[in-house]
C-alpha positions as CSV (number, residue, x, y, z in Angstrom):
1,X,156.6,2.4,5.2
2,X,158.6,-0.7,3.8
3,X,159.3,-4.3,5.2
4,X,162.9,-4.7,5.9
5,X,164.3,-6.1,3.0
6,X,162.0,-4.9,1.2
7,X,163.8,-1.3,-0.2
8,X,161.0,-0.4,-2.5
9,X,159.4,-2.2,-5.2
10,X,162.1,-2.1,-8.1
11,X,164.9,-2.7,-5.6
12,X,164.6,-5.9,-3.2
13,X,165.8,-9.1,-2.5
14,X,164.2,-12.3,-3.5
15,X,163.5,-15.4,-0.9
16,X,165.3,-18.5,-3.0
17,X,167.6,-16.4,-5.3
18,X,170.9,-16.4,-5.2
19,X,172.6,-13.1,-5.1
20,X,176.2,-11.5,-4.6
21,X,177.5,-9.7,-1.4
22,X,180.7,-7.8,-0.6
23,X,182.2,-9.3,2.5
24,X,182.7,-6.0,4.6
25,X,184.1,-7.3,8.0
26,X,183.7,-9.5,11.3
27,X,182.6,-7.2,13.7
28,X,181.9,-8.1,17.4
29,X,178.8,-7.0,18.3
30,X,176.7,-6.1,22.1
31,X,176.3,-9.6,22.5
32,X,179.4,-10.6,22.2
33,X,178.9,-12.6,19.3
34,X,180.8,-12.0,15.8
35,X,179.6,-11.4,12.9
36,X,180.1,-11.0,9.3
37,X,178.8,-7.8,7.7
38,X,177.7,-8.1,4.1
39,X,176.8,-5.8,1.5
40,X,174.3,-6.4,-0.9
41,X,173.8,-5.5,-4.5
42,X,171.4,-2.3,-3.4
43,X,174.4,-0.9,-0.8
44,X,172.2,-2.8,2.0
45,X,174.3,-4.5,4.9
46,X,173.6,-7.5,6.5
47,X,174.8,-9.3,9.2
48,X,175.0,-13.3,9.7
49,X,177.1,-15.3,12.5
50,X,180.5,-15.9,12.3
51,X,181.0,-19.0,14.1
52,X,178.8,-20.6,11.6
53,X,180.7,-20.2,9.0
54,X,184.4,-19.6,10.5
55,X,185.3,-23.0,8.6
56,X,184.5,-21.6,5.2
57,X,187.6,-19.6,4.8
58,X,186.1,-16.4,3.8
59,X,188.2,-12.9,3.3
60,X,187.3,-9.4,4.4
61,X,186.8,-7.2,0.9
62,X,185.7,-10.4,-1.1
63,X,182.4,-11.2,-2.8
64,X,180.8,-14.1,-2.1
65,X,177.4,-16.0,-3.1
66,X,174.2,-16.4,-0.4
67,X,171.0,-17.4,-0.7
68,X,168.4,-15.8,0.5
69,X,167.3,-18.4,2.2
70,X,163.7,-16.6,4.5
71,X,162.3,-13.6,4.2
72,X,160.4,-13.5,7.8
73,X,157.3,-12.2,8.4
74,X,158.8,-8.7,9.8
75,X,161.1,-8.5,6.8
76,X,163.9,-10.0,8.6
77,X,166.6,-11.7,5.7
78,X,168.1,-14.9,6.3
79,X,171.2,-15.5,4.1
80,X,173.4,-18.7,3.6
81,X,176.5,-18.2,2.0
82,X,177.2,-21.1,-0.5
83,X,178.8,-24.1,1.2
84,X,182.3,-24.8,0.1
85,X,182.2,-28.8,-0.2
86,X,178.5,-29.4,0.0
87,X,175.9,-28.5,-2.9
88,X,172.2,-28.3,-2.6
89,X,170.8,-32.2,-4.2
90,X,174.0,-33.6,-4.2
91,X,174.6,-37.2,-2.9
92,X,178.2,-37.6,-0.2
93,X,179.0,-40.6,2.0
94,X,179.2,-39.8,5.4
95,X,180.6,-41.6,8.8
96,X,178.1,-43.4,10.7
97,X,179.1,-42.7,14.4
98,X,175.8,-44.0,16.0
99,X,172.4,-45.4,15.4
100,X,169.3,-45.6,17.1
101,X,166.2,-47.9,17.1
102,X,163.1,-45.4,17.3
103,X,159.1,-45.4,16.5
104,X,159.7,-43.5,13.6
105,X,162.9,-45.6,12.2
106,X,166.2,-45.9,12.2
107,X,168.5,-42.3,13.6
108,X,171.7,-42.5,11.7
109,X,174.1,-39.9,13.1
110,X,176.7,-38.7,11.1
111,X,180.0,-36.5,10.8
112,X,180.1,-33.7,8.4
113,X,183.3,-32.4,6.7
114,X,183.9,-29.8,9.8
115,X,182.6,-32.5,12.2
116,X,179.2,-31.4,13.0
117,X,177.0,-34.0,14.1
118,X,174.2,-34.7,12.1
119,X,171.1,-36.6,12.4
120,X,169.1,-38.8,9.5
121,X,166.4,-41.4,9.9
122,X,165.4,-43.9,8.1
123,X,161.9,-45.0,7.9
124,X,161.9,-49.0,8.7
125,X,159.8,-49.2,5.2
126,X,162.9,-47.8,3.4
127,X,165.5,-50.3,4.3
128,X,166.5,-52.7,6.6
129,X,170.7,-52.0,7.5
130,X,173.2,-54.6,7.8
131,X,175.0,-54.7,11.3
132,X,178.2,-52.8,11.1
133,X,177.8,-50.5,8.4
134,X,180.4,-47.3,8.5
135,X,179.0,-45.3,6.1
136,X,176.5,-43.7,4.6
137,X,175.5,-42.1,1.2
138,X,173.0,-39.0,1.5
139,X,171.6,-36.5,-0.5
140,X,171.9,-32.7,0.9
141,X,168.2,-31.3,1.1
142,X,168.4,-28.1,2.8
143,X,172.3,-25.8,4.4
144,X,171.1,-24.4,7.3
145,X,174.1,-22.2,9.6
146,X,176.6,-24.2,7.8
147,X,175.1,-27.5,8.9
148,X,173.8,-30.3,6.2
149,X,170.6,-30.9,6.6
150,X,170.3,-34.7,5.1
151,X,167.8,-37.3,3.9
152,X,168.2,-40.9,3.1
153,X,167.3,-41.5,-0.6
154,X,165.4,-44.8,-0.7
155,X,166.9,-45.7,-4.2
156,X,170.1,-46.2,-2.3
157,X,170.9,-50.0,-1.7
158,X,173.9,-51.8,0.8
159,X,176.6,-53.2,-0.7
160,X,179.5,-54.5,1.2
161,X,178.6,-52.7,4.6
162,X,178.2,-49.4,2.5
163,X,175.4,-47.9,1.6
164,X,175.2,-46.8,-2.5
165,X,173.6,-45.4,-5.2
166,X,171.9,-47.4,-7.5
């Protein structure tokens, strides 16, 4: 007996590879959620939520890129479809909304290009923020749903309120 996602030893999906899937359809499923159904290169469908990815504009019968992003321990494959704005290492300034004083450093929360809230601290030894700053410049570590997962670079430095590469 094989894993799921495992189809046999020639034939299988790779956890951090990037592979190729035929966008099938959103289908509603028991509950009540939608989802997209993707086919992959072996004829193998796979499901991932819709409302994560609503904003990404993708069409029924299309091909699109995922990662496989986990391969769980019961075989179960995790996919995330390549973010249209966003790539994986890639530095982008951000809106500061709020900030918060903690043990661990400094919580900047941010606004994404679809307006998802997003967290980042800042260890205290990193920097030391000017009052008032409106931006911020982070690199994207990890796509997760959608959803930037960010950390502060701490070769950034402020300049004018703004925070920048150096």
């Amino acid at each position: 007996m094989t894993k799921l996602g495992f189809y046999n030893n020639e034939r299988r999906l790779e956890e951090g590879i990037y592979y190729t899937f035929r966008f099938i359809k959103v289908a509603e499923l028991e509950d009540c959620k939608s989802y997209i159904v993707l086919e992959d290169i072996f004829g193998v469908r796979h499901f991932i939520e819709y409302e994560c990815y609503k904003h990404y504009e993708l069409q029924e019968k299309s091909e699109i890129t995922c990662l496989v992003d986990k391969i769980n321990c019961t075989g179960r494959i995790f996919l995330e479809p390549l973010h249209p704005i966003y790539t994986l290492g890639g530095i982008y300034s951000f809106d500061v909304l709020d900030t918060l004083d903690t043990e661990n450093g400094l919580v900047v929360t941010v606004r994404d290009c679809y307006n998802n809230l997003v967290n980042i601290t800042i260890s205290q030894a990193e920097i030391s923020l000017p009052l008032g700053f409106t931006s911020i410049r982070a690199k994207i570590e990890n796509i997760k749903k959608g959803v930037p997962e960010l950390i502060f670079d701490s070769a950034e430095k402020i300049m004018d309120g703004l925070l920048v590469i150096t």
